[in-house]
C-alpha positions as CSV (number, residue, x, y, z in Angstrom):
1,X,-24.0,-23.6,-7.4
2,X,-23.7,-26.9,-8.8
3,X,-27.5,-27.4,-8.8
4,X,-27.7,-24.3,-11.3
5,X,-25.2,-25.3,-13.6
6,X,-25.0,-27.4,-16.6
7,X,-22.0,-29.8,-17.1
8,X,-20.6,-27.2,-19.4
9,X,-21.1,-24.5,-17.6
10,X,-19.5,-26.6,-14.9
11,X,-16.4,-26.8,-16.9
12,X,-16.3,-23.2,-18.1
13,X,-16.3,-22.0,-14.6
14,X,-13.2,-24.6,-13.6
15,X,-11.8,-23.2,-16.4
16,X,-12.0,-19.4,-15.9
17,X,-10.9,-20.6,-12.1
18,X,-7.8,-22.2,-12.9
19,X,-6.5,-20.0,-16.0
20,X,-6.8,-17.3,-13.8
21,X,-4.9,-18.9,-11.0
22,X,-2.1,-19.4,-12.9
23,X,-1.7,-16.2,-15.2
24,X,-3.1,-14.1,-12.5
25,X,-5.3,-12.4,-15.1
26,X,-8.6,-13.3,-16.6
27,X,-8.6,-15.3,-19.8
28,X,-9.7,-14.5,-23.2
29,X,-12.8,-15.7,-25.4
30,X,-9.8,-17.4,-27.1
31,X,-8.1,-18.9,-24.7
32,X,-11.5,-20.1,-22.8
33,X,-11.7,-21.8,-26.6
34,X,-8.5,-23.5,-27.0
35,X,-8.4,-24.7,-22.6
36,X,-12.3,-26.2,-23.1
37,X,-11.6,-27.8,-26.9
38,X,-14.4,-26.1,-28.3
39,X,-14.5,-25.2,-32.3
40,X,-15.9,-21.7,-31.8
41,X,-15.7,-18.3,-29.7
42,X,-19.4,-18.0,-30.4
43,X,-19.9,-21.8,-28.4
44,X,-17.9,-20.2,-25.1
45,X,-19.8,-16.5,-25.6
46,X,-23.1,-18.8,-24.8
47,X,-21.8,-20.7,-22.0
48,X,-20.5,-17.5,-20.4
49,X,-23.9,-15.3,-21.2
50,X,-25.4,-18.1,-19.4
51,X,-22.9,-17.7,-16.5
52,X,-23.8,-14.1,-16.6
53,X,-27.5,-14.6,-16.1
54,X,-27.2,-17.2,-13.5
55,X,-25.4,-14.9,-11.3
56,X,-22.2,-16.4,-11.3
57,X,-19.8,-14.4,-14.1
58,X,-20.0,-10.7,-14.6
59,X,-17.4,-9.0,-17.2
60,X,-16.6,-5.3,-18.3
61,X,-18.3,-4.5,-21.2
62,X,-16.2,-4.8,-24.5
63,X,-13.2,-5.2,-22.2
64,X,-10.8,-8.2,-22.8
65,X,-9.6,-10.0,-20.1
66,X,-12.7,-8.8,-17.7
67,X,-14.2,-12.3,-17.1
68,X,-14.5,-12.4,-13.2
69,X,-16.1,-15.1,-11.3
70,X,-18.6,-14.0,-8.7
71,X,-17.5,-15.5,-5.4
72,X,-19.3,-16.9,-2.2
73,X,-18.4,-15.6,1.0
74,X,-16.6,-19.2,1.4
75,X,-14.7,-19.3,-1.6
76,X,-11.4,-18.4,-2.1
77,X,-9.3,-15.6,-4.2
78,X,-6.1,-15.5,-5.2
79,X,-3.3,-13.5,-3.0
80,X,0.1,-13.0,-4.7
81,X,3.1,-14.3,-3.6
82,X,5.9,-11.7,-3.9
83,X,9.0,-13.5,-2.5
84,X,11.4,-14.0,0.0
85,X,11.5,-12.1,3.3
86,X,14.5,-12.7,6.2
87,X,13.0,-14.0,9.2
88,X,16.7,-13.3,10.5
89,X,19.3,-10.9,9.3
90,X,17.2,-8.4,6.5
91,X,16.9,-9.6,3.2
92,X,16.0,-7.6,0.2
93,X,12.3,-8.0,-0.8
94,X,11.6,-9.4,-4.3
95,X,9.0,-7.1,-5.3
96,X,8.2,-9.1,-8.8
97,X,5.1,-11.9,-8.3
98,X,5.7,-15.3,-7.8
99,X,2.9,-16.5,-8.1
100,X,-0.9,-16.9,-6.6
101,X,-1.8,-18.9,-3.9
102,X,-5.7,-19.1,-2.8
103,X,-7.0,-17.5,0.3
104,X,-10.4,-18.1,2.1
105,X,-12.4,-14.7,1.1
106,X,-14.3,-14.7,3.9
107,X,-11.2,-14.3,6.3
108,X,-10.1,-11.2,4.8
109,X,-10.8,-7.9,6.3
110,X,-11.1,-4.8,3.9
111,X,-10.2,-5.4,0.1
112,X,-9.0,-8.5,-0.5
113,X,-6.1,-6.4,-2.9
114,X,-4.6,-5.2,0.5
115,X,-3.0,-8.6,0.9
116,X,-0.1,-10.2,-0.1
117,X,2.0,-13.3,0.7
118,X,5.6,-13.3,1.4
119,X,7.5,-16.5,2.0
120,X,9.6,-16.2,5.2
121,X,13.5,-17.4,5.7
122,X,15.4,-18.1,8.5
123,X,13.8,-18.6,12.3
124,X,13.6,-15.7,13.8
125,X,10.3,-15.5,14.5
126,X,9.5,-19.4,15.3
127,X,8.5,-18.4,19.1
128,X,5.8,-15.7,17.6
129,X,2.0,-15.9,17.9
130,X,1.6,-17.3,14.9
131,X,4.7,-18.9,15.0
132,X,6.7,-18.0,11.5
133,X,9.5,-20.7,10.5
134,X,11.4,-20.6,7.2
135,X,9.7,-21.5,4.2
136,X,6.2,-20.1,5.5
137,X,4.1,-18.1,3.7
138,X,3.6,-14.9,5.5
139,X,0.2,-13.0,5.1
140,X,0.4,-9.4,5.0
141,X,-1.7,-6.6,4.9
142,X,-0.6,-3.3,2.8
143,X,-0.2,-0.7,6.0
144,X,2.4,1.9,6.7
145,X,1.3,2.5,10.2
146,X,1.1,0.0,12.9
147,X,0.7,-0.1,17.1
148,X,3.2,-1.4,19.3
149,X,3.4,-5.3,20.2
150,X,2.2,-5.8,16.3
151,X,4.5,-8.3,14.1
152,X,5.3,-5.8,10.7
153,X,7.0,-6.5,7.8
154,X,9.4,-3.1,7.7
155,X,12.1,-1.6,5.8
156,X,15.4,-0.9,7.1
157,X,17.4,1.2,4.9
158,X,16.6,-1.0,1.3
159,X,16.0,-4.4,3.0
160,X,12.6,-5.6,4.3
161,X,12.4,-8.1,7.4
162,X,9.2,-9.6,9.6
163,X,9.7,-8.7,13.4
164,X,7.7,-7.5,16.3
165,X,7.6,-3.9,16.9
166,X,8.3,-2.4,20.3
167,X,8.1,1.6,20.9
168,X,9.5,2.2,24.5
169,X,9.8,5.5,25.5
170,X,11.5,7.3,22.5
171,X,12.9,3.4,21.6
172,X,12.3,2.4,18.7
173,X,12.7,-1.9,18.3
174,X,12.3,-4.4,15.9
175,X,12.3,-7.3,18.2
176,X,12.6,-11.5,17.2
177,X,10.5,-13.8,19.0
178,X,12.8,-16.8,18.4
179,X,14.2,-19.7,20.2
180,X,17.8,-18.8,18.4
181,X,19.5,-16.5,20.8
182,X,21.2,-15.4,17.5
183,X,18.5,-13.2,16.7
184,X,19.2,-9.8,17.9
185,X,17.0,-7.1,18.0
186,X,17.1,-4.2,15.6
187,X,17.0,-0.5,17.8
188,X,16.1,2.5,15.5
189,X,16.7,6.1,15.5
190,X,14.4,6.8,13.0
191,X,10.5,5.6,12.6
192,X,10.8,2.3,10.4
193,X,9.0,2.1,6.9
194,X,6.3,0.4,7.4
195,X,4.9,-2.3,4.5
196,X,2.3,-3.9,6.3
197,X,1.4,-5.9,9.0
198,X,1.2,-9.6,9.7
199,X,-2.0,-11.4,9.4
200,X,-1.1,-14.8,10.1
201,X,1.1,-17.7,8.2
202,X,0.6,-20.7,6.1
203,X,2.4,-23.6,6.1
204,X,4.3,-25.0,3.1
205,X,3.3,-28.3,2.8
């Protein structure tokens, strides 16, 4: 892309990029304005038309906050973050957004807005395949069905926790994989509420 693009164009992208990482919306004309120091909505409306041409900007027409950067399979998009999760006794989940953290597109199955990140607590799943310790962020896909042996983030009465899910006979288990003998598993009488499954775990750094 950077072969196609002007300096300015350059920028505009960057722009668009990182105001929509951190408002987790698309900017306006005006705030594309103020971010790149230009003196008129008329200068950015010519960058982005050029954008638009080139391939790499489409928007809704007449529509504010529509600007959407057209991604490479390798690029990334932005997942949100939604909060804590218990990797050991059930902790509410914090439904409100965080914030965004950016994903590799290309390692998403399905729409990308079937994903979410969750940031895990406690160790109750540090012996899992990927192994979850506290303060990762969990990736999850939107699901309310899952298989037995999958890891699932489920609801138990109003509270939402990561385990492994075991259906043994007419058992029911939400099981930790943990080196904490602590960590007890959770037996059911009822089918659990399934929020998704897990896709795998990032690091905090």
């Amino acid at each position: 892309m950077s072969k196609l693009l002007t300096e300015a164009q350059k920028r505009v992208v960057v722009a668009i990029s990182d105001l929509t990482r951190k408002t987790g919306q698309s900017p306006t004309m005006e705030e594309l304005r103020v971010t790149l120091g230009l003196a008129s909505i008329s200068s950015v409306q010519r960058h982005t038309d050029a954008l638009k041409n080139k391939g790499v900007l489409k928007s809704g027409n007449h529509q504010p906050r529509s600007l959407e950067l057209i991604m490479k399979s390798d690029e990334t998009i932005n997942i949100p973050l939604a909060g804590n999760i218990a990797c050991g006794q059930p902790l509410l989940a914090i439904e409100n957004i965080e914030a965004y953290i950016p994903y590799r597109k290309s390692e998403l199955k399905g729409n990308p807005k079937d994903y979410f990140f969750l940031r895990a607590l406690g160790d109750s799943m540090n012996a899992s395949d990927p192994a979850i310790v506290d303060g990762d962020y969990v990736l999850v896909k939107k699901q309310n069905t899952a298989l037995s042996g999958q890891r699932v983030v489920a609801l138990v009465g109003d509270e939402a926790t990561i385990k492994k899910l075991v259906i043994d006979n007419n058992a029911v288990i939400l099981k930790p994989e943990s080196t904490n003998s602590q960590n007890k598993p959770i037996y059911l009488l009822d089918e659990p509420l399934i929020q998704g499954i897990v896709i795998g775990a990032v690091r905090k750094k």
